[in-house]
N, CA, C and O atoms as a printed pandas DataFrame, in Angstrom:
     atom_number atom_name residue_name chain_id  residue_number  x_coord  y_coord  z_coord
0              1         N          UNK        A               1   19.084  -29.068   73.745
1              2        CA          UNK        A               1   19.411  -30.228   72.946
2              3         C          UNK        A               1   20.109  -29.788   71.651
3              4         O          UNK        A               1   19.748  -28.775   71.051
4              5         N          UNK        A               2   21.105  -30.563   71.236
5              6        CA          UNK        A               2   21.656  -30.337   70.185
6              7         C          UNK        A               2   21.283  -30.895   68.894
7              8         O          UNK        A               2   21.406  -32.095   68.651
8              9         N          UNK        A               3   20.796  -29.986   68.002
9             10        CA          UNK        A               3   20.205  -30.357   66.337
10            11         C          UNK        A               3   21.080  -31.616   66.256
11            12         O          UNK        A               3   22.266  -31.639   66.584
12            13         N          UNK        A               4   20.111  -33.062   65.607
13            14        CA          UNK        A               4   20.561  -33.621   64.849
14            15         C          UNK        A               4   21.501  -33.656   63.479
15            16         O          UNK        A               4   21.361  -32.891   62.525
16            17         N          UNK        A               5   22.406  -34.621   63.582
17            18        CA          UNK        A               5   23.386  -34.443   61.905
18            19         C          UNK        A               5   22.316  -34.699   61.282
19            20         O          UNK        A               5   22.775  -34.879   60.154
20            21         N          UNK        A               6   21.049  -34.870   61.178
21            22        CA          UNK        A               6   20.403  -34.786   60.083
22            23         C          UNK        A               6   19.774  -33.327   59.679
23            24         O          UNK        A               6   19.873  -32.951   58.511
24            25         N          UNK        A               7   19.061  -32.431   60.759
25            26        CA          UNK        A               7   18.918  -31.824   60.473
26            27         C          UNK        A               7   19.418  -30.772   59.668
27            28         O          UNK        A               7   18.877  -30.068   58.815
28            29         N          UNK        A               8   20.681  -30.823   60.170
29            30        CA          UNK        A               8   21.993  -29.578   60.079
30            31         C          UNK        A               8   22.304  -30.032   58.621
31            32         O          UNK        A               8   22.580  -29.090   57.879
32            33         N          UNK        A               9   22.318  -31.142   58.106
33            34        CA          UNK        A               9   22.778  -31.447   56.771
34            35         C          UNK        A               9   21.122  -30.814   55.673
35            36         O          UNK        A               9   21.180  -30.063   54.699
36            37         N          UNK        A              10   20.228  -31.248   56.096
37            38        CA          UNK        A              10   18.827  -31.020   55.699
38            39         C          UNK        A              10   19.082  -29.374   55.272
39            40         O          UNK        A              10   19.034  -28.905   54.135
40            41         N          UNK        A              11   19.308  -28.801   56.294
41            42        CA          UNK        A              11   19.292  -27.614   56.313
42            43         C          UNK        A              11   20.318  -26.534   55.801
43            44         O          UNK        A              11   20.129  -25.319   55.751
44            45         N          UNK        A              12   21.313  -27.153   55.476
45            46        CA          UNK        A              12   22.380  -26.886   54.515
46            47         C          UNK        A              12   22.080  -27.366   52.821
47            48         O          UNK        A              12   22.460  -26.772   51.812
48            49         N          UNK        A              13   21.489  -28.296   52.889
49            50        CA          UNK        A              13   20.952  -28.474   51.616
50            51         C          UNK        A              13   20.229  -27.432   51.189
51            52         O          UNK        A              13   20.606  -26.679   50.291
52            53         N          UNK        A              14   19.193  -27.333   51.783
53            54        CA          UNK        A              14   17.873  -26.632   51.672
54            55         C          UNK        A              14   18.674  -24.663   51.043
55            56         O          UNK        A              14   18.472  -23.968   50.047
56            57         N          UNK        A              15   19.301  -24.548   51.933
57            58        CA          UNK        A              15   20.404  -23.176   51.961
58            59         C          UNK        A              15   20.812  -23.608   50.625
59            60         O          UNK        A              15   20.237  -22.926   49.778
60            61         N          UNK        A              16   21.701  -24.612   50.051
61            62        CA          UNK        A              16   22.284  -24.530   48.563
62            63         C          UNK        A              16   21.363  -23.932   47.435
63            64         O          UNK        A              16   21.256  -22.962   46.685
64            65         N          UNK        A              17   20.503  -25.640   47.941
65            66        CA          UNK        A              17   19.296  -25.262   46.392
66            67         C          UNK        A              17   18.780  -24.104   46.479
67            68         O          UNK        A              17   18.292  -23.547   45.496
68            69         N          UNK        A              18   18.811  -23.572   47.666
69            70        CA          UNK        A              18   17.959  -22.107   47.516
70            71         C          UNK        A              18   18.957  -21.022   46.515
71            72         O          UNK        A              18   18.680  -20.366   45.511
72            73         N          UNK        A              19   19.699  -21.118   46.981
73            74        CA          UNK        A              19   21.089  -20.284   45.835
74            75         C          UNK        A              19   21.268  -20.746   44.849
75            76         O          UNK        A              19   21.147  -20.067   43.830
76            77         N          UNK        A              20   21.504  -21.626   44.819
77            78        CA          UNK        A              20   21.486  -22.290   43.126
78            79         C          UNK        A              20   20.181  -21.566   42.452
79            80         O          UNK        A              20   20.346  -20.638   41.661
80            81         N          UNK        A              21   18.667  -22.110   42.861
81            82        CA          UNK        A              21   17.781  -21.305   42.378
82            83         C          UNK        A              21   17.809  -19.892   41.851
83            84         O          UNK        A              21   17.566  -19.329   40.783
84            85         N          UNK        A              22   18.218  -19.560   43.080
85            86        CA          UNK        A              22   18.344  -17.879   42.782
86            87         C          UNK        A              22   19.243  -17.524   42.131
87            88         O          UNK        A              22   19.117  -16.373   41.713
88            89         N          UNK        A              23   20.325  -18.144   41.792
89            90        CA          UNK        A              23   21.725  -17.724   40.984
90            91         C          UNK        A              23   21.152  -17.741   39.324
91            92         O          UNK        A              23   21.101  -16.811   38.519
92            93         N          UNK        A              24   20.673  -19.460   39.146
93            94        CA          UNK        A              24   20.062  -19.650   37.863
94            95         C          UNK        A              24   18.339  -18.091   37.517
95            96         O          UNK        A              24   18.311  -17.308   36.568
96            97         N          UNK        A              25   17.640  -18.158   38.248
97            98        CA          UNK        A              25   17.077  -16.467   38.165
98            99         C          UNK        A              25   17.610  -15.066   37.423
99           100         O          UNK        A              25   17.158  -14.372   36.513
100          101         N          UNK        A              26   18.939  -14.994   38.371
101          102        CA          UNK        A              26   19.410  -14.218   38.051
102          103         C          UNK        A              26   20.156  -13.928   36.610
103          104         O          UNK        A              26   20.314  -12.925   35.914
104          105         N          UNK        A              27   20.591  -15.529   36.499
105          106        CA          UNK        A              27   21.292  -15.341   35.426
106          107         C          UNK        A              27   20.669  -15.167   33.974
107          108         O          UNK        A              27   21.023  -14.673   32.903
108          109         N          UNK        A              28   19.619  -15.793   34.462
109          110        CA          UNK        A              28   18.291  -15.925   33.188
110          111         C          UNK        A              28   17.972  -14.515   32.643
111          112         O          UNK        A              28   18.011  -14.070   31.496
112          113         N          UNK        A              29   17.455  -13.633   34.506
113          114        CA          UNK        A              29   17.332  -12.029   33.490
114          115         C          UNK        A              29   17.979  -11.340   33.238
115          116         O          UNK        A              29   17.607  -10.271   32.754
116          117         N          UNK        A              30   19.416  -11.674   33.480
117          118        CA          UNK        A              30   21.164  -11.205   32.777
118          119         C          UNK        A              30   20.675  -11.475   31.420
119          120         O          UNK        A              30   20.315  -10.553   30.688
120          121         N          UNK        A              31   20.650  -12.678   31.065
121          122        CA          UNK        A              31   20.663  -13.183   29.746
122          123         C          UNK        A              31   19.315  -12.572   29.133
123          124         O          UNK        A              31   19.497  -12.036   28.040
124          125         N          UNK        A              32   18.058  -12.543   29.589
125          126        CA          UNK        A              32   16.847  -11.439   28.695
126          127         C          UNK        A              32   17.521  -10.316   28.712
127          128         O          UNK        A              32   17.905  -10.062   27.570
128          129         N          UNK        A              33   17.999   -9.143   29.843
129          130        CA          UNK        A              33   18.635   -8.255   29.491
130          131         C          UNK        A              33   19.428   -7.947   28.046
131          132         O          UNK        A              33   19.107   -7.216   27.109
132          133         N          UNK        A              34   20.460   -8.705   28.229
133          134        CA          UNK        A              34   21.371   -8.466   27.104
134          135         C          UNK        A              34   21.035   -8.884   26.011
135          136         O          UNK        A              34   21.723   -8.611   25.027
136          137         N          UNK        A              35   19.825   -9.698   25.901
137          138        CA          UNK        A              35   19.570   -9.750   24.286
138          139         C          UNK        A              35   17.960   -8.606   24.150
139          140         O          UNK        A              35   17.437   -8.309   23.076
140          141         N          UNK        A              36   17.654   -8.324   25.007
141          142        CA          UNK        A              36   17.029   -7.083   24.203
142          143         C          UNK        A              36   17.677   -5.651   24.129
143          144         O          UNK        A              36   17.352   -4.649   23.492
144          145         N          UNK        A              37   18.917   -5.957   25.183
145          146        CA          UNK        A              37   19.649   -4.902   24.541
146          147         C          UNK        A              37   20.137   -4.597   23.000
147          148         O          UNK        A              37   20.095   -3.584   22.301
148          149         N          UNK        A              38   20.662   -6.054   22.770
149          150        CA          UNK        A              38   21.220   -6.142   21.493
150          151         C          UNK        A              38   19.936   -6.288   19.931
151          152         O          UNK        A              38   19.887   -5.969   18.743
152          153         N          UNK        A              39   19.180   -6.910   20.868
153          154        CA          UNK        A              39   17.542   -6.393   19.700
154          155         C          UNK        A              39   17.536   -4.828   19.462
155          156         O          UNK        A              39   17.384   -4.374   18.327
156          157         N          UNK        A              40   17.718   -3.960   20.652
157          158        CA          UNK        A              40   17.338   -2.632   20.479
158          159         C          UNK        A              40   18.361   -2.098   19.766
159          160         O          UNK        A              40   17.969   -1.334   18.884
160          161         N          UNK        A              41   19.583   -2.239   19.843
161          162        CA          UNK        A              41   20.792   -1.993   18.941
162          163         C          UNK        A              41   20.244   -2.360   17.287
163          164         O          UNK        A              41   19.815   -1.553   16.462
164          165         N          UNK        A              42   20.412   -3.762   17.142
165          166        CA          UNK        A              42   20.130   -3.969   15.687
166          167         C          UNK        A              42   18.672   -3.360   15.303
167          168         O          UNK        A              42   18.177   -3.730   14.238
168          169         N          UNK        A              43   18.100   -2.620   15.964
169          170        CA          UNK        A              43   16.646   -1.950   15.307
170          171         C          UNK        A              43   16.908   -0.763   15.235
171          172         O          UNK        A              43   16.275   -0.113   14.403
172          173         N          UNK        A              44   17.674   -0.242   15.867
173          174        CA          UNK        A              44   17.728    1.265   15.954
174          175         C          UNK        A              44   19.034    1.468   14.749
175          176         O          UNK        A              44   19.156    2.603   14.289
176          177         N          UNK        A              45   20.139    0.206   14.176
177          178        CA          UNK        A              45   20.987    0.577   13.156
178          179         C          UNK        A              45   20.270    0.441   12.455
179          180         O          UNK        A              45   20.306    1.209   11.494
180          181         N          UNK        A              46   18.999   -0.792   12.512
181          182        CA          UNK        A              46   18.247   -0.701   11.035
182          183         C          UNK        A              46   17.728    0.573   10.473
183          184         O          UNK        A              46   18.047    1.081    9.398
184          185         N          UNK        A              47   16.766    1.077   11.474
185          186        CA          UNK        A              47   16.156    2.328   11.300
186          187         C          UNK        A              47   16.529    3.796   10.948
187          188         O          UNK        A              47   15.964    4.837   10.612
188          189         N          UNK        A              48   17.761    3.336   11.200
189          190        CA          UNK        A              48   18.947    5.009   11.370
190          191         C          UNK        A              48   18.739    5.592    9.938
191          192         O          UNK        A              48   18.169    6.646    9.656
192          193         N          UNK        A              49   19.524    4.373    8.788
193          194        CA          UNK        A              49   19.667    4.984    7.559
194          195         C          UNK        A              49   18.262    5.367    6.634
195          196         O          UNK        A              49   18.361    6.067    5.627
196          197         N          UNK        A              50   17.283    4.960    6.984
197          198        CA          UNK        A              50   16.198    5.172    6.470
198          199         C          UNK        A              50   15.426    6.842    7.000
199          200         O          UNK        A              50   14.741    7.657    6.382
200          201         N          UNK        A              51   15.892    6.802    8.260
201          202        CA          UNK        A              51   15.844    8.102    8.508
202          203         C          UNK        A              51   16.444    9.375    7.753
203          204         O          UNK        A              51   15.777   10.280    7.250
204          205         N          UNK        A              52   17.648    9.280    7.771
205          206        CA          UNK        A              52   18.233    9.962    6.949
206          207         C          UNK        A              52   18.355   10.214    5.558
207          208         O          UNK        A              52   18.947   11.243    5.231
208          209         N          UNK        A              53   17.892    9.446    4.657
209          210        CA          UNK        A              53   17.772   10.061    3.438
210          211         C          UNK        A              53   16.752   10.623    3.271
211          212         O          UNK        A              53   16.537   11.211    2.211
C-alpha cells in the first residue's frame, strides 16, 4: 500500500522542525563559543599589563 499524502507531508514536516531545531542548537553554542572566546581575550589583555610591571 502506498503512504498516504498525509503521512508523507506529516513526515516531511516532522524532518524540517527537526533541523530547524538542530540548526538553532547549533547556532546557540557558535554564539556561547565566541563570546567566551572574546571574554578570555578581554581578561587576558586586562591581566597582561599588570603582570609586567
Amino acid at each position: 500500500m502506498a503512504p498516504t499524502v498525509g503521512v508523507v507531508v506529516g513526515a516531511v514536516a516532522a524532518v524540517i522542525t527537526v533541523g530547524v531545531v538542530l540548526t538553532a542548537l547549533l547556532v546557540a553554542v557558535a554564539v556561547a563559543a565566541v563570546s567566551v572566546a572574546v571574554v578570555a581575550l578581554v581578561l587576558r589583555s586586562l591581566l597582561m599589563p599588570s603582570r609586567q610591571r
